[in-house]
C-alpha positions as CSV (number, residue, x, y, z in Angstrom):
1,X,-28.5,-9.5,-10.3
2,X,-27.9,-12.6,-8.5
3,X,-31.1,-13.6,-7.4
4,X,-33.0,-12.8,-11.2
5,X,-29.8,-15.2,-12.3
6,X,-31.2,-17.8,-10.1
7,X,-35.2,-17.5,-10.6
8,X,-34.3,-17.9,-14.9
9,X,-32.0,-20.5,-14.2
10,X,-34.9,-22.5,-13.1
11,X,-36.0,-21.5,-9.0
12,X,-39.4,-20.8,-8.2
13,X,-39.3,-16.7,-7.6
14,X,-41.1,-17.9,-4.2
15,X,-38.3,-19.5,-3.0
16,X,-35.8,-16.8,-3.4
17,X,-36.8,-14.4,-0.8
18,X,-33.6,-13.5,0.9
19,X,-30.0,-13.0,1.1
20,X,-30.0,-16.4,2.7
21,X,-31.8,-18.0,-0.5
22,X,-28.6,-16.7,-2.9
23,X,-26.0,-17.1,-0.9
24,X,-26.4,-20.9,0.1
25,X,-24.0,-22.2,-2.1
26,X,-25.7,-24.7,-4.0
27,X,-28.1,-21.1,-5.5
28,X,-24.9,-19.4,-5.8
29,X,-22.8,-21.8,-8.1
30,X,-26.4,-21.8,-10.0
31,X,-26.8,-18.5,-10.5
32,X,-23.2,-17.9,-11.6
33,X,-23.3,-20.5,-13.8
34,X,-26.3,-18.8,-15.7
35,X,-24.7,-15.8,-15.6
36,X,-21.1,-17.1,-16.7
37,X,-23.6,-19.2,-19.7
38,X,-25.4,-15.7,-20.9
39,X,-21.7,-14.4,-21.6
40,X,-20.3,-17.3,-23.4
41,X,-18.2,-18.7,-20.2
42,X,-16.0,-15.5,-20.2
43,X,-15.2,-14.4,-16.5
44,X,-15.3,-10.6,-16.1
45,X,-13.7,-8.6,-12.9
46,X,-17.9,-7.6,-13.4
47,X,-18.2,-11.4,-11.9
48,X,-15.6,-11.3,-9.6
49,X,-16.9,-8.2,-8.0
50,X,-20.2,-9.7,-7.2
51,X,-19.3,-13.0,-6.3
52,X,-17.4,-11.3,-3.6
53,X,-20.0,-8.7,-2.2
54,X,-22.3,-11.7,-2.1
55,X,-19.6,-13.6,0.0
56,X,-19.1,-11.0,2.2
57,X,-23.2,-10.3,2.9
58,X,-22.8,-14.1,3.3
59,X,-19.9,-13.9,6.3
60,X,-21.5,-11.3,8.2
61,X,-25.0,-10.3,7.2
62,X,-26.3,-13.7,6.6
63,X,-23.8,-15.5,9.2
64,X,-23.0,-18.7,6.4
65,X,-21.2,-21.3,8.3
66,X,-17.2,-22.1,8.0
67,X,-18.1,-25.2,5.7
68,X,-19.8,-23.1,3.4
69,X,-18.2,-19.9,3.7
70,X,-15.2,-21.6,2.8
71,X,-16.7,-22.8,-0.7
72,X,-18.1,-20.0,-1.6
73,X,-14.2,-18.9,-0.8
74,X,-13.1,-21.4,-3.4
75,X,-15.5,-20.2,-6.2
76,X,-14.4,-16.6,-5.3
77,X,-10.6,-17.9,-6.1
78,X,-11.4,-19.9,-8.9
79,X,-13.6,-16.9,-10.4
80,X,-10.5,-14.2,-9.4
81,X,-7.8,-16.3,-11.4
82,X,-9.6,-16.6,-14.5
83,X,-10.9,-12.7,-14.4
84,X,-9.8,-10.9,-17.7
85,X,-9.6,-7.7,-15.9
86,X,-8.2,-5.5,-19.2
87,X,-11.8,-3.1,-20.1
88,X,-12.0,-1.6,-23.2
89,X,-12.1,1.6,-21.9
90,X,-8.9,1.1,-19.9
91,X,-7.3,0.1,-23.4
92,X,-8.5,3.3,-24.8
93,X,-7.1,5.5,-22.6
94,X,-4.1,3.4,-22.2
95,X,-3.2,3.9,-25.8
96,X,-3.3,7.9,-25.4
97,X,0.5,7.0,-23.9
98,X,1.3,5.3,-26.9
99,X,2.6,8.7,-27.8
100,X,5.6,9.9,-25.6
101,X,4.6,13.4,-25.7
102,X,1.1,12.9,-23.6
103,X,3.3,10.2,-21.2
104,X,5.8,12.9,-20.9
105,X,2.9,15.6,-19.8
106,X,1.6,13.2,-17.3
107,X,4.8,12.9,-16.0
108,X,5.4,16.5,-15.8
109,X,1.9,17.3,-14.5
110,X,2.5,17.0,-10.5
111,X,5.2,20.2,-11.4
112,X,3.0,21.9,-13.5
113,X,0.2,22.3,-11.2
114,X,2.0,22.9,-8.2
115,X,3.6,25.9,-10.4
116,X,-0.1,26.7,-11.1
117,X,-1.2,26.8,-8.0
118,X,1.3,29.3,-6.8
119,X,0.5,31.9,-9.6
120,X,-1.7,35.0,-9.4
121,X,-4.6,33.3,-11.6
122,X,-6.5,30.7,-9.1
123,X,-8.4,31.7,-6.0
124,X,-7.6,30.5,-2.5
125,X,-9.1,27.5,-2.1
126,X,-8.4,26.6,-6.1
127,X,-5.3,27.0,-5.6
128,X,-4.7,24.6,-2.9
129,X,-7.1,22.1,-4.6
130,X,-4.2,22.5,-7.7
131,X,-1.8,21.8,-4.9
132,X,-3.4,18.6,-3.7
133,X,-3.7,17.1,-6.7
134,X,-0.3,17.8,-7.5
135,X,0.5,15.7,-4.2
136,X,-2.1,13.2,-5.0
137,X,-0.3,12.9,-8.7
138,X,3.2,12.5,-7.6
139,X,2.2,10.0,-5.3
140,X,0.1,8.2,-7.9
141,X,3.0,7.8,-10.7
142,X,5.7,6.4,-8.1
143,X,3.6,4.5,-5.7
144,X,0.5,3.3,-8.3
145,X,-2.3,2.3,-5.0
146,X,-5.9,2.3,-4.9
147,X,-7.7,4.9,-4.7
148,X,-9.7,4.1,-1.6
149,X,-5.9,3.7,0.2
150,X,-4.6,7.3,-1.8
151,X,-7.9,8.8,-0.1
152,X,-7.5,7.1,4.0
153,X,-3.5,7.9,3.5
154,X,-2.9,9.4,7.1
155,X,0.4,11.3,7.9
156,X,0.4,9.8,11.4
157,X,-0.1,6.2,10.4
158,X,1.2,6.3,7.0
159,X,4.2,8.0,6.9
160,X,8.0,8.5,8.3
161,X,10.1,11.2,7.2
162,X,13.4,10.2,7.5
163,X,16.3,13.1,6.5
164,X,19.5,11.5,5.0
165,X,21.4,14.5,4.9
166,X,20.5,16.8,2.3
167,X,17.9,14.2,1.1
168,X,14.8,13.9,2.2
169,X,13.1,10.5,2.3
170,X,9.0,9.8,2.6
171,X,8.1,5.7,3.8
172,X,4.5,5.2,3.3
173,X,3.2,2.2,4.6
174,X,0.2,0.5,4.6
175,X,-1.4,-2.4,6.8
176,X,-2.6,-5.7,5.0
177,X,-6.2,-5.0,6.3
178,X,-6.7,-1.3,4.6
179,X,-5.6,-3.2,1.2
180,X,-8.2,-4.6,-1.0
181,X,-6.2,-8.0,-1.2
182,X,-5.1,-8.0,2.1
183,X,-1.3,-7.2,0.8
184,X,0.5,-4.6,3.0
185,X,2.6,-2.0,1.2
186,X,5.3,0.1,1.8
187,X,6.0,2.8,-0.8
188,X,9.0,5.3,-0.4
189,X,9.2,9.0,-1.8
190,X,12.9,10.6,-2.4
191,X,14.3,13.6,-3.0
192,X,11.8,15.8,-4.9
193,X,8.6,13.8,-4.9
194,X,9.2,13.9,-1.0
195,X,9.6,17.5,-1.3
196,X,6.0,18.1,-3.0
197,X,4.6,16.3,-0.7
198,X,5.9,18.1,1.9
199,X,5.4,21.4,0.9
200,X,1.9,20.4,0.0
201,X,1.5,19.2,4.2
202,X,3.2,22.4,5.6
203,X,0.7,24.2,3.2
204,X,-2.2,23.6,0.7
205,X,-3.6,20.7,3.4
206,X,-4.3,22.6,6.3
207,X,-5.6,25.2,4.2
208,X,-8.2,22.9,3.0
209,X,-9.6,21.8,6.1
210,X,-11.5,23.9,9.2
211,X,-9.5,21.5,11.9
212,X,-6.1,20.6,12.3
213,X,-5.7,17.0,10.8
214,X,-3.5,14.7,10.2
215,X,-5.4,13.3,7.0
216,X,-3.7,13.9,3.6
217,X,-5.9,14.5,1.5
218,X,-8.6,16.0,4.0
219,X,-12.1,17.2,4.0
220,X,-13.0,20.8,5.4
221,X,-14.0,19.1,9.0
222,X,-10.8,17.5,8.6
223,X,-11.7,13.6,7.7
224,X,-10.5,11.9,4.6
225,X,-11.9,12.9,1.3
226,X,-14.3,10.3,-0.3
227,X,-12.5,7.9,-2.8
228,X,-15.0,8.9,-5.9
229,X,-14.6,12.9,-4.9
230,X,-10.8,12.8,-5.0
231,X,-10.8,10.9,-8.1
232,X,-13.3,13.0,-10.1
233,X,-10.7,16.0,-8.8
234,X,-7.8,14.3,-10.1
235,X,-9.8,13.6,-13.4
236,X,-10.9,17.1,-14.4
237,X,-7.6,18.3,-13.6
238,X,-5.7,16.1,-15.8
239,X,-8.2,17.0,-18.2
240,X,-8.0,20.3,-18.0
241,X,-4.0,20.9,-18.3
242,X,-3.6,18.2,-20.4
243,X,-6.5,16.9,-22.6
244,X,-6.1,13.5,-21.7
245,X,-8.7,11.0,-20.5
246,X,-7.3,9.7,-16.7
247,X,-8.2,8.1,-13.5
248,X,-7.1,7.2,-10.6
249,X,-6.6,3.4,-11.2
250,X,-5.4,3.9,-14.6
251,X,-1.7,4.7,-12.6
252,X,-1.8,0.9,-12.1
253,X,-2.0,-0.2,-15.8
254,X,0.2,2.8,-16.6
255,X,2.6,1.6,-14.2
256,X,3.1,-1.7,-16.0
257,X,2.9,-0.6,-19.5
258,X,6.0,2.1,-18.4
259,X,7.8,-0.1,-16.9
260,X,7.5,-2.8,-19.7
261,X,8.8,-0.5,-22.0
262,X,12.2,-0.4,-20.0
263,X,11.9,-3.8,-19.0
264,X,10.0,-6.3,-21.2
265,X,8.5,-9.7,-18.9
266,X,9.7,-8.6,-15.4
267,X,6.6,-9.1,-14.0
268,X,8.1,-9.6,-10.6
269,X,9.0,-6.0,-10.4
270,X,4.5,-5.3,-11.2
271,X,4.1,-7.1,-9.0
272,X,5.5,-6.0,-5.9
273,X,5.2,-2.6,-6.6
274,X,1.5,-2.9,-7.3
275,X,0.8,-5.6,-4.7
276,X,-0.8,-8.0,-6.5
277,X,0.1,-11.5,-7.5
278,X,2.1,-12.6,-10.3
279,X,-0.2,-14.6,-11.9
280,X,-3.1,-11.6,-11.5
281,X,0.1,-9.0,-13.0
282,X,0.9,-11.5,-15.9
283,X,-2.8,-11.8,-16.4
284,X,-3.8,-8.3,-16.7
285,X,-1.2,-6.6,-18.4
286,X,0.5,-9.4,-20.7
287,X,-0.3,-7.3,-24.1
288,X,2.1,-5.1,-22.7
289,X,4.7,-7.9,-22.9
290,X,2.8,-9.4,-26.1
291,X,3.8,-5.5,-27.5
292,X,7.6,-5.6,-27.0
293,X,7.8,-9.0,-28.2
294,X,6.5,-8.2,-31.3
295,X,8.4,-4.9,-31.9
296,X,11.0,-7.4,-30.7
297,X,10.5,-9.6,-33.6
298,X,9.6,-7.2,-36.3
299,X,13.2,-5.7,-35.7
300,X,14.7,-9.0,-36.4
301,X,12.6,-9.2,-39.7
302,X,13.7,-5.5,-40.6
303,X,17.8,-7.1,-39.5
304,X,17.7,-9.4,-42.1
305,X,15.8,-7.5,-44.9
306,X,18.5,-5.0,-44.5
307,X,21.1,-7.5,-44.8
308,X,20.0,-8.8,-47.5
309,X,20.5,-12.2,-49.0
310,X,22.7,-14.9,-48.4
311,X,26.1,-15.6,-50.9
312,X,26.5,-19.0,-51.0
């Protein structure tokens, strides 16, 4: 994509004959700009996403020196603040949860299949699968991470259990350098949702898996599952017991857009628990603020049409 960029913004095809020739930063800011030109200026997470693949091929395929890694750093910010990040098809299936009775099957759904799992319908190994994406789902709604991190989450270097008399209590935390923006987090499970995930350990997981592991969400020789595999999982489930459209990431926007509804503008909270900055939070998930304003304000209008008017 890059280097077709840079040949029709104006470089002879013959001189763009390696990672080399689009990466130097001069080629790079010119074949963004074309690109950024073709769509009218707008800067998509699309953009983002490349810019940064090119930056890292750049750092240690291509070897770019500290001088110019660090401006192709500087585009990467500038192009990473100005990201609209909010897809159509995230908005679509965002809006589903406009109605509280598909928010409030989500919510239910860990329970559900985790009681599905244990009935005398599924097979074996279906069962368990029910199981783990009951776990995976639980985690998912309180603790909205990645899915590349929900995949690699390890009990041994992920997890404490700490038991606080009759409650049982689940940290989970991650290292800056397995998160995608460098951000560690630390996540905790109570009561319940520590329970689940328990349960699930002590059974479904070690079921799923040839070798003993210490892997969550493991493969049948024991290693992680891959990202895109667990995700599809979680997918046709949801789909399945509840009809609606979900994946993985959309726990992130669905975090916001729940929490907004108790909470209209604290960003700060977003922000923290998703690990991202606040200007990236108030960014990406401002119509849900833009929302409660306005309901905000149409119940003032609706006040004072009730009230009537004014005796002088």
């Amino acid at each position: 994509m890059m280097a077709s960029a840079i040949v029709h913004s104006g470089v002879p095809i013959a001189e763009v004959l390696s990672f080399g020739d689009i990466v130097a930063p001069a080629r790079f800011k010119q074949g963004l700009a074309y690109i950024l030109d073709r769509q009218g200026g707008a800067v998509t997470e699309a953009n983002f996403t490349l810019a940064s693949g090119l930056k890292a091929v750049a750092r240690h395929y291509v070897r770019l020196s500290e001088e110019q890694l660090a401006e192709l750093k500087r585009i990467c910010s500038r192009l990473d603040q100005a990201a609209d990040r909010y897809r159509l098809k995230n908005k679509d299936r965002l809006a589903q949860f406009d109605d509280p009775r598909n928010l409030a099957m989500l919510l239910q759904l860990p329970a559900h299949l985790e009681a599905l799992s244990s009935t005398a319908g599924p097979k074996p190994r279906s069962a368990d699968l029910l199981m783990q994406s009951a776990a995976a789902f639980e985690i998912l709604l309180f603790c909205p991470m990645r899915i590349g991190n929900l995949a690699r989450l390890d009990t041994d270097r992920h997890f404490r259990w700490i038991r606080d008399g009759r409650t049982l209590r689940l940290v989970i935390e991650i290292e800056g350098g397995e998160v995608k923006n460098g951000k560690p987090l630390r996540y905790e499970l109570t009561g319940a949702s520590a329970e689940l995930i328990q349960r699930y350990c002590d059974g479904a997981r070690q079921a799923l898996c040839r070798e003993a592991t210490t892997v969550l969400f493991p493969r049948l020789d024991g290693g992680p599952r891959n990202p895109a595999d667990l995700g599809d999982q979680l997918k046709r489930h949801c789909l399945r017991e509840t009809g609606l459209l979900v994946n993985a990431h959309l726990f992130r926007s669905l975090a916001a857009k729940i929490h907004n509804q108790v909470s209209a503008g604290d960003t700060a909270t977003i922000s923290q628990v998703l690990g991202d900055r606040i200007g990236t939070v108030m960014r990406s998930y401002s119509q849900f603020e833009q929302k409660s304003a306005l309901e905000h304000y149409q119940a003032s209008i609706r006040k004072f049409r009730k009230a009537g008017p004014r005796e002088d």
